[in-house]
C-alpha positions as CSV (number, residue, x, y, z in Angstrom):
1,X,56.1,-32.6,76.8
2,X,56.8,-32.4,73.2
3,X,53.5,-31.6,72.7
4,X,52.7,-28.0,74.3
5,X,52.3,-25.4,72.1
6,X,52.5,-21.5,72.5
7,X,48.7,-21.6,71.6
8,X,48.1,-23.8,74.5
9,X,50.7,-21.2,76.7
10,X,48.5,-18.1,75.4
11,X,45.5,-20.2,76.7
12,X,46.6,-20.7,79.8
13,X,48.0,-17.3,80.5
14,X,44.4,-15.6,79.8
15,X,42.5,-18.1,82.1
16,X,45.5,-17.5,85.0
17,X,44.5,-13.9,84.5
18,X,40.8,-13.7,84.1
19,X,40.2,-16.5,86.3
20,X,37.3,-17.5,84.8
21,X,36.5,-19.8,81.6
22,X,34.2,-17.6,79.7
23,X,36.0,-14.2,80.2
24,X,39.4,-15.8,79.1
25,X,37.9,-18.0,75.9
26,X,36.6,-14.2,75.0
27,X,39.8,-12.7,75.7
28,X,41.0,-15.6,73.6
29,X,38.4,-15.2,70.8
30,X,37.3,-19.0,70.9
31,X,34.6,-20.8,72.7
32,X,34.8,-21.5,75.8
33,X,34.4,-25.4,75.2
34,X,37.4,-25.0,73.1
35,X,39.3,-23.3,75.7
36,X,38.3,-26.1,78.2
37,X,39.6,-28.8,75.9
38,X,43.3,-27.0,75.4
39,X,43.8,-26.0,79.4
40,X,43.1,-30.2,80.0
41,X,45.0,-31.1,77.0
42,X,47.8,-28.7,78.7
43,X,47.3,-30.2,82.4
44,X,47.5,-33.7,80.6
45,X,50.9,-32.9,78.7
46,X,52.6,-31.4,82.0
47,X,51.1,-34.0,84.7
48,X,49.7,-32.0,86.9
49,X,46.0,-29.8,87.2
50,X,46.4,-26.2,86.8
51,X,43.1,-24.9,88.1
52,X,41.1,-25.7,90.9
53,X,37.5,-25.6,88.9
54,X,34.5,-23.7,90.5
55,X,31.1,-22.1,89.3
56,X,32.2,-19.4,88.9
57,X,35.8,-19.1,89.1
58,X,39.3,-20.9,88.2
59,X,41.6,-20.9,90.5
60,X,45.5,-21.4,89.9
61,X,46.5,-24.5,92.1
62,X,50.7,-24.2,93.5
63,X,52.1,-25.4,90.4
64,X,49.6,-23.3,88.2
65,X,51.0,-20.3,90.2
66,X,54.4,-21.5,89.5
67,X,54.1,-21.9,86.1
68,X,52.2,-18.9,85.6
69,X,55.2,-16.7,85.9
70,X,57.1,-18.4,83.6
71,X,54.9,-18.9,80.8
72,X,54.6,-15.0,81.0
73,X,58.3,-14.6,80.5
74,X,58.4,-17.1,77.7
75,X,55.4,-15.6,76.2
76,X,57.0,-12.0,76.5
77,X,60.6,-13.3,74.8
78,X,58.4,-15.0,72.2
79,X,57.0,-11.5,71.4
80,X,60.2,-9.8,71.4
81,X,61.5,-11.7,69.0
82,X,58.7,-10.4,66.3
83,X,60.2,-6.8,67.7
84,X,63.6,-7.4,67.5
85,X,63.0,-8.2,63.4
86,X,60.6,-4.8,63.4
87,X,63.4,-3.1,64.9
88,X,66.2,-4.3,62.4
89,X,64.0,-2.3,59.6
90,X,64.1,1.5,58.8
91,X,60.5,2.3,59.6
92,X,58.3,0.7,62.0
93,X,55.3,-1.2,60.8
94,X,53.1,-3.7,62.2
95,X,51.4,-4.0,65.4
96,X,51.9,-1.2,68.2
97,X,50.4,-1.2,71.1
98,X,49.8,1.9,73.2
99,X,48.2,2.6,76.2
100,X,46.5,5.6,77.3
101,X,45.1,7.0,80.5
102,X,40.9,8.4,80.5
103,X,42.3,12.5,81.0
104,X,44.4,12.3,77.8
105,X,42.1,9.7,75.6
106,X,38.8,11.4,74.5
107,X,41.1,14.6,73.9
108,X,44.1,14.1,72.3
109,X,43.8,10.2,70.6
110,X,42.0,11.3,67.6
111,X,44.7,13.5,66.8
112,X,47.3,11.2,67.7
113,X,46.3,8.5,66.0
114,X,45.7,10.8,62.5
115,X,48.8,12.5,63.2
116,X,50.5,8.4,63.6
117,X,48.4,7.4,60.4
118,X,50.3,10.1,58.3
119,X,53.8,9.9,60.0
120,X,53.8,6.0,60.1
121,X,51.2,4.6,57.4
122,X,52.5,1.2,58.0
123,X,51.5,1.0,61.8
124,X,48.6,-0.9,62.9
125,X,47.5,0.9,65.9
126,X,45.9,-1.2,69.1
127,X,45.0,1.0,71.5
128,X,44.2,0.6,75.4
129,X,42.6,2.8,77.9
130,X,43.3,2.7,81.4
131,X,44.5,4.0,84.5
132,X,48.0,5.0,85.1
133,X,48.8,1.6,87.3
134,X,47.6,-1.1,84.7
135,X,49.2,0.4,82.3
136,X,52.2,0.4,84.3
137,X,51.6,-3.3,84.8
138,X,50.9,-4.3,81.0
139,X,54.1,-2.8,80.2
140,X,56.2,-4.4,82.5
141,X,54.4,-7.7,81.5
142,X,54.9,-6.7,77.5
143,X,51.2,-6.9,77.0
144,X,51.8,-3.1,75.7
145,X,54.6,-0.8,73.6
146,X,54.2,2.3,75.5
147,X,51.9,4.5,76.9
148,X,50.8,7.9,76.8
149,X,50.5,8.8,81.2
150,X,51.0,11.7,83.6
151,X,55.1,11.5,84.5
152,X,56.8,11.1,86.4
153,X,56.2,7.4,86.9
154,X,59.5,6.8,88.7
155,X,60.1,3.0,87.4
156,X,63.8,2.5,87.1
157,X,62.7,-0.1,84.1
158,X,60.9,2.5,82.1
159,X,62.1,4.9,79.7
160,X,60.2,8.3,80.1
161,X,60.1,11.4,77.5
162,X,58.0,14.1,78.1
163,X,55.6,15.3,75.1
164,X,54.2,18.6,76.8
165,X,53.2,20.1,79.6
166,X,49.6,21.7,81.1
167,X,47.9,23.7,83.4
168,X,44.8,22.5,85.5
169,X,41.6,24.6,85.5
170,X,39.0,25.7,88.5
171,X,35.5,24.7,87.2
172,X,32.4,26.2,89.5
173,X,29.1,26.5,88.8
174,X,28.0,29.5,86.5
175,X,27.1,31.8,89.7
176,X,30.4,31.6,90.7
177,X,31.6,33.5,87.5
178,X,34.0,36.6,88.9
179,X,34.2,35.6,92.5
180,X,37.5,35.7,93.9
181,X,39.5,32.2,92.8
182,X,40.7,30.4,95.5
183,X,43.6,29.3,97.1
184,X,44.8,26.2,98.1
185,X,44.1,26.4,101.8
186,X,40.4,27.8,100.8
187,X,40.1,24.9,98.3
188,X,40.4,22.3,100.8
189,X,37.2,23.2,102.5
190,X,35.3,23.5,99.7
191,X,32.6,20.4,98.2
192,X,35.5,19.2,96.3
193,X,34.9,16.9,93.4
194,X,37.5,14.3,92.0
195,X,38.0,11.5,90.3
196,X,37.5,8.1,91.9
197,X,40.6,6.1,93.2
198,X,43.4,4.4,90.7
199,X,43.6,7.7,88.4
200,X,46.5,9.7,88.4
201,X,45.0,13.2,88.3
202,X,43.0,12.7,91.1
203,X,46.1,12.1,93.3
204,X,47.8,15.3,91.8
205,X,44.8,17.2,92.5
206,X,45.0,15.9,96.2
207,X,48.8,17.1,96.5
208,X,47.9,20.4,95.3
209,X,45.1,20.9,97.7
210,X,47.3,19.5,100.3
211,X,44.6,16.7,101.3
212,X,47.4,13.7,100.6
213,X,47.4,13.6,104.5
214,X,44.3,15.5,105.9
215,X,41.0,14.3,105.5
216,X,39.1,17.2,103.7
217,X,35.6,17.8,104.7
218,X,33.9,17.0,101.9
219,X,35.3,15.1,99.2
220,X,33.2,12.8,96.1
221,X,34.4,10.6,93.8
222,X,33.3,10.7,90.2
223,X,34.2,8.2,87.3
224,X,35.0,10.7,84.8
225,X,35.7,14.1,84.4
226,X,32.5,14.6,82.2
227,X,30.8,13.5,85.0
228,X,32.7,16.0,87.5
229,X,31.7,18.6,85.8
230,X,28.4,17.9,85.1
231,X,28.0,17.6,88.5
232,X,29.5,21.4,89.0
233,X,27.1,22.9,86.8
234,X,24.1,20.9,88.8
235,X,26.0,22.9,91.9
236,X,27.0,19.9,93.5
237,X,30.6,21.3,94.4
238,X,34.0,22.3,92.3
239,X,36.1,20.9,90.5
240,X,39.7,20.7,88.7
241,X,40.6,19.9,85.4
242,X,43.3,20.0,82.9
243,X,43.2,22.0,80.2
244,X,43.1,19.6,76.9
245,X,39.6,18.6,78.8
246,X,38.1,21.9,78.9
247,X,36.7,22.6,75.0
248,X,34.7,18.9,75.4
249,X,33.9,18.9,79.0
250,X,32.4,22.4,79.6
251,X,30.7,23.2,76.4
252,X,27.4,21.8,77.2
253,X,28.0,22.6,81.1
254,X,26.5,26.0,82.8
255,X,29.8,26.3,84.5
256,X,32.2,28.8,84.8
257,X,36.3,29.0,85.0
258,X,39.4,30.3,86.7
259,X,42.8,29.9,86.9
260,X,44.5,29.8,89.7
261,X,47.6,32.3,90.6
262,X,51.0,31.7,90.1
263,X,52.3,28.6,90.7
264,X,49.4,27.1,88.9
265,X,49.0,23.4,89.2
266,X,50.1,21.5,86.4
267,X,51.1,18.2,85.1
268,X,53.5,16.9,82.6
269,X,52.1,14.3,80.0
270,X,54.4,11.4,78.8
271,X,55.2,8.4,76.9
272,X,57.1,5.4,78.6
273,X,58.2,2.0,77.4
274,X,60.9,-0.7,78.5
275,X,64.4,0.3,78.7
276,X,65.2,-3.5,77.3
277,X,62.8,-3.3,73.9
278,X,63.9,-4.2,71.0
279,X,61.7,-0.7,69.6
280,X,62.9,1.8,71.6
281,X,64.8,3.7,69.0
282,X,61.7,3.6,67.1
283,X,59.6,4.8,70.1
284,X,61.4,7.7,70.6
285,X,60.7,8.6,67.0
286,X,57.3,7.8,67.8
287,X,56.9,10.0,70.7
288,X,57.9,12.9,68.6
289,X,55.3,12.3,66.4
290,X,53.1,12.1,69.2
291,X,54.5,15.3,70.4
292,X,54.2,17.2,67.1
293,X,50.5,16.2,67.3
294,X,49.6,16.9,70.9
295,X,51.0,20.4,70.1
296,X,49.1,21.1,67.4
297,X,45.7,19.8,68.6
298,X,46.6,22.3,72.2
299,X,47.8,25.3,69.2
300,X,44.3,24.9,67.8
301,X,41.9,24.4,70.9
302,X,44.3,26.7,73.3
303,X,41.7,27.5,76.1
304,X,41.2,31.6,77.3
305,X,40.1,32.0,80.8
């Protein structure tokens, strides 16, 4: 098995998790034909078929399964090493990979990622949007850095360090302006409107409202909170959402807002990484960065209700 390369490794470890030829060799950035002949070339080095072959799927036999795992883990310590010779320098450069969840993206990222380009000019940002439990998963995998999410995440192999803190926001349609904000027990049979399952501030919207274990009466999803609110001002139902969103998300909405009293509901954005990475002294520098931004984008689009 002298023979097997990392390349072939990377192959296989795209295909195990696209399970499927053409997604993988794009993932890959080669043809699929190319991919094709690497996987057998791979299968003919170990003695043994990785993937059960269909039309439209690949399917990881026993010993593909197997070996899936640990190609992951050497693929991960391969990676680490390129980390561990970042880390040995006085400033981080290179490659970083962050991930982000869709309530803090379209808000904050811009300014992040200027605030990074000054603070760090020799960083080359990759970034990754998702929700709160792929991220989770990419890190643990060391397909990602860190990641910018909602804390706490409660995984005892993840660093956490808050970067700030925020309120969430009562959006209703525009006839609605002046009424009497409700509370949480009126809330819950209201024509609530959240965001679909997997995102993070959907559950926290649920634990406020109390609806984690009784069924409200009316609840829709929505894949966005653009599209929530969109839907408000169309008088479709209410909504909640956090702050940072409200100067993009209502401007072109005929919606109105309120806070709600004393103990408003609120959430507490993040960065995590691994505890074991080699760039966690230069993460934490990081996140302060990232916190020095955050701050000043909320300073300059503080919302008045």
């Amino acid at each position: 098995m002298r023979n097997i390369t990392l390349k072939q490794f990377r192959y296989f470890d795209q295909l195990a998790r696209h399970g499927h030829f053409g997604k993988a060799a794009e993932a890959c950035g080669i043809s699929q034909p190319a991919l094709s002949v690497q996987i057998r070339e791979l299968e003919r080095e170990l003695g043994a078929v990785l993937f059960e072959r269909g039309a439209r799927q690949a399917r990881l036999t026993r010993f593909g399964e197997e070996l899936a795992g640990r190609v992951r883990n050497i693929l991960r310590a391969v990676d680490e090493l390129g980390d561990i010779a970042r880390a040995s320098g006085n400033t981080l450069s290179g490659r970083l990979r962050i991930g982000v969840i869709p309530t803090v993206a379209p808000y904050l990222l811009p300014t992040i990622i200027s605030g990074l380009g000054q603070s760090h000019p020799a960083l080359e940002l990759h970034v990754r949007e998702t929700v709160t439990p792929k991220l989770i998963g990419e890190l643990e995998e060391g397909r990602l850095d860190t990641a910018i999410v909602a804390l706490p995440v409660s995984e005892p192999a993840l660093a956490e360090v808050a970067l700030f803190g925020e309120n969430f926001v009562l959006v209703r349609p525009a006839e609605d302006q002046g009424k009497p904000v409700p509370d949480r027990e009126t809330l819950r049979e209201m024509r609530l409107l959240l965001l679909e399952e997997g995102h993070c501030f959907r559950d926290q919207a649920l634990s406020f409202c109390n609806l984690n274990s009784v069924a409200p009466r009316e609840l829709l999803d929505g894949s966005s909170l653009s599209t929530l609110v969109q839907m408000v001002g169309a008088g479709i139902g209410v909504t909640l959402i956090p702050e940072m969103a409200v100067p993009v998300e209502t401007r072109s909405a005929s919606v109105s807002l309120a806070r709600f009293a004393e103990p408003q509901p609120s959430r507490t954005i993040g960065m995590v990484w691994r505890r074991t990475s080699p760039l966690a002294n230069q993460l934490t520098q990081i996140s302060r960065a990232v916190s020095r931004s955050a701050e000043e984008w909320r300073r300059d689009n503080a919302v008045h209700i």
